[in-house]
N, C-alpha and C positions, 0 to 999 in steps of 0.2 A: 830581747832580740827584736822585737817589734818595734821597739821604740827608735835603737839605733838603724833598723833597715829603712823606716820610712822616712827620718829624717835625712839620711843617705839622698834617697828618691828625690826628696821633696828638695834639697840641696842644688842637685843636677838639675832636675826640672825646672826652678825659678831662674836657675845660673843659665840654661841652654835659649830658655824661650827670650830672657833678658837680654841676653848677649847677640840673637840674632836679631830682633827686634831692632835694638841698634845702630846695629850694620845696615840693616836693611833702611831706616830712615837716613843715616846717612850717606848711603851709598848708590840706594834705587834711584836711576835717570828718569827713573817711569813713577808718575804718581802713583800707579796703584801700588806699587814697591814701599812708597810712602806710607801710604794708609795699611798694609799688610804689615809693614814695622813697626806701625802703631798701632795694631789691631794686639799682635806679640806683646809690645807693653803692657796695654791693658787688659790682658789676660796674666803676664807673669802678678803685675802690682797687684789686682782685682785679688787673684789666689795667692798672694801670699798675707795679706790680710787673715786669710783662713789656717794655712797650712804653718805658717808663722807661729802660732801661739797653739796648733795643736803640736807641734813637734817641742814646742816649751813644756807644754802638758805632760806631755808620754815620759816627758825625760825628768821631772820634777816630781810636782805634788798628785798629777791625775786629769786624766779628763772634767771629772766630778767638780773640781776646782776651779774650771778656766769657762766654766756655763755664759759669763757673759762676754769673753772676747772673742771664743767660737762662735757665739750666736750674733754677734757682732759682725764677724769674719766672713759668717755663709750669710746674711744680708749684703754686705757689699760683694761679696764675689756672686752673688743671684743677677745685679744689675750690672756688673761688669761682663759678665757671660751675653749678658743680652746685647751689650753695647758692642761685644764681639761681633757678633750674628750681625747687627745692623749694620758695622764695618764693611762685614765679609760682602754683604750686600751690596755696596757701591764699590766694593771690587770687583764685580762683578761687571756693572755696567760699565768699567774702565775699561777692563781687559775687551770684553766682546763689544766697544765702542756702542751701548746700548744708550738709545736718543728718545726713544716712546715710554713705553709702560708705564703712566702714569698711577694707572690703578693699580697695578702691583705694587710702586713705590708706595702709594697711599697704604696700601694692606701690612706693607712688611712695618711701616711708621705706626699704625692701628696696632699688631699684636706688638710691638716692641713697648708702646705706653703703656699699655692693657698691661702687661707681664712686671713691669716698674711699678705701677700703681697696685697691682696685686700685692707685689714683695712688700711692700713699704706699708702696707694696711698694720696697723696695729694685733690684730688678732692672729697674724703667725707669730706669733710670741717667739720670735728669733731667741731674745734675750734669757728665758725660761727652759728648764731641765721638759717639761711638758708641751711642746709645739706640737699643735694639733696637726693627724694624720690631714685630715680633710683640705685645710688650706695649702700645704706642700700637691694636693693634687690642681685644686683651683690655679694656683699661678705658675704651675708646670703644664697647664693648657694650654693656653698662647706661647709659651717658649716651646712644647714642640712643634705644633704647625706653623710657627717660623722657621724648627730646624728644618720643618719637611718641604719647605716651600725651598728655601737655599739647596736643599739637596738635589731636589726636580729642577731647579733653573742651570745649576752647574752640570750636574749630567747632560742633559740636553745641549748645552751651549758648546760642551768639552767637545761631545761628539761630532754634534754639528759641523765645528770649526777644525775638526781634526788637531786640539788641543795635547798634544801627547804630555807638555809639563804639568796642566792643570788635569787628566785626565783621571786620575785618584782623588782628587779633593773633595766630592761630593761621597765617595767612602769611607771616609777618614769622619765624616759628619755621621752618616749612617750607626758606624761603627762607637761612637762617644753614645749619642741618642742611647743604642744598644747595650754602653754597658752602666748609660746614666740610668734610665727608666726604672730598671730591676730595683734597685738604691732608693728611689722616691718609693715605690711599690712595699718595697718588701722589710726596709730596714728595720721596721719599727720589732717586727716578729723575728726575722732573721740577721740579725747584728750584724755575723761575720759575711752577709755579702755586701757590705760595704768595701772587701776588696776590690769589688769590680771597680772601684773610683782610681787605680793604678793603672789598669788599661787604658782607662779613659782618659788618663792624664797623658799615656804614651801616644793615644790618635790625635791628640792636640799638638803633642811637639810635633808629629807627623804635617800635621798640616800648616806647621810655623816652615817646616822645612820645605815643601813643597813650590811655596813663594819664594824662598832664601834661593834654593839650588834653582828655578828659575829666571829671579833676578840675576843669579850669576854668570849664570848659561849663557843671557844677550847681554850682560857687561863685557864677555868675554868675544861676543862675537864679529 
């Protein structure tokens, strides 16, 4: 049952983020439409690297079996996730026509390397039934205080500018953080909250969509 639901999930999910991504690069007038279509892409491609060969697993021979294209899978989807974030970042300065903050640019380019070079260390043993607890916490440092830094600029900026399309997206981040963290924290002792990775996967379409129905909004207007 497990096996056929979350392939189900993971079906819709790669098919929704794919398909607006898309649309969105080919249809947004607006660069940042652009880059938010390609932000889509490279979250559907980055996760299905993962989600790809665990839904072969569940349906086959086992997770036990597929150790090294999972552990393959959640290394490229750790740097694509970040690649996201750094995206979502110069959406930012589109939309709210942002011309200074140099040092912030510099910060968010700082945790974005830091977070890549962390993944990519040898010693998280991606590849290995044994990945050490301690390294999943090291290079899940820098990727949250860049989620927390994206969440603090879009709030501020939504409100500011009286953003009512973008005025959720900085929750939609909150809320993945929220049901990410548990996961790194806890999985190792607590298996089954690894569900939380379903929710988290529903605040990302969320926030695929947020751009889409905006993009659409002033196509239309």
């Amino acid at each position: 049952m497990q096996a056929i639901f979350e392939s189900l999930f993971d079906i819709f999910y790669l098919t929704t983020v794919t398909f607006l991504g898309i649309r969105m690069v080919r249809e947004g007038k607006d660069r940042q439409y652009f880059l938010f279509g390609l932000m889509a892409l490279v979250l559907g491609l980055g996760d299905a690297f993962h989600l790809v060969p665990r839904a072969l697993a569940l349906n086959t021979t086992g997770l036990e079996n597929w150790t090294f294209a999972l552990g393959l899978g959640k290394l490229i989807t750790s740097i694509t996730m970040t690649i996201f974030y750094l995206i979502l970042y110069y959406i930012w300065r589109l939309r709210y026509k942002i011309k200074d903050r140099k040092s912030l640019t510099i910060l968010i380019w700082i945790l974005a390397l830091l977070r890549i070079s962390l993944v990519l260390c040898p010693e998280n043993m991606f590849l290995s039934t044994n990945s050490p607890f301690a390294w999943a916490i090291y290079r899940n440092i820098p990727f949250a205080i860049l989620g927390l830094l994206i969440i603090i600029i879009f709030y501020k900026k939504s409100r500011e500018e009286g953003d009512l399309a973008f005025k959720n997206l900085w929750l939609t981040i909150v809320l993945s953080f929220g049901f990410y963290l548990p996961v790194v924290l806890f999985e190792k002792t607590m298996p089954l909250i690894g569900i939380l990775m379903i929710p988290k996967t529903c605040t990302y379409i969320w926030t695929i969509l947020i751009g889409y129905l905006a993009m659409k909004g002033e196509n239309n207007d």
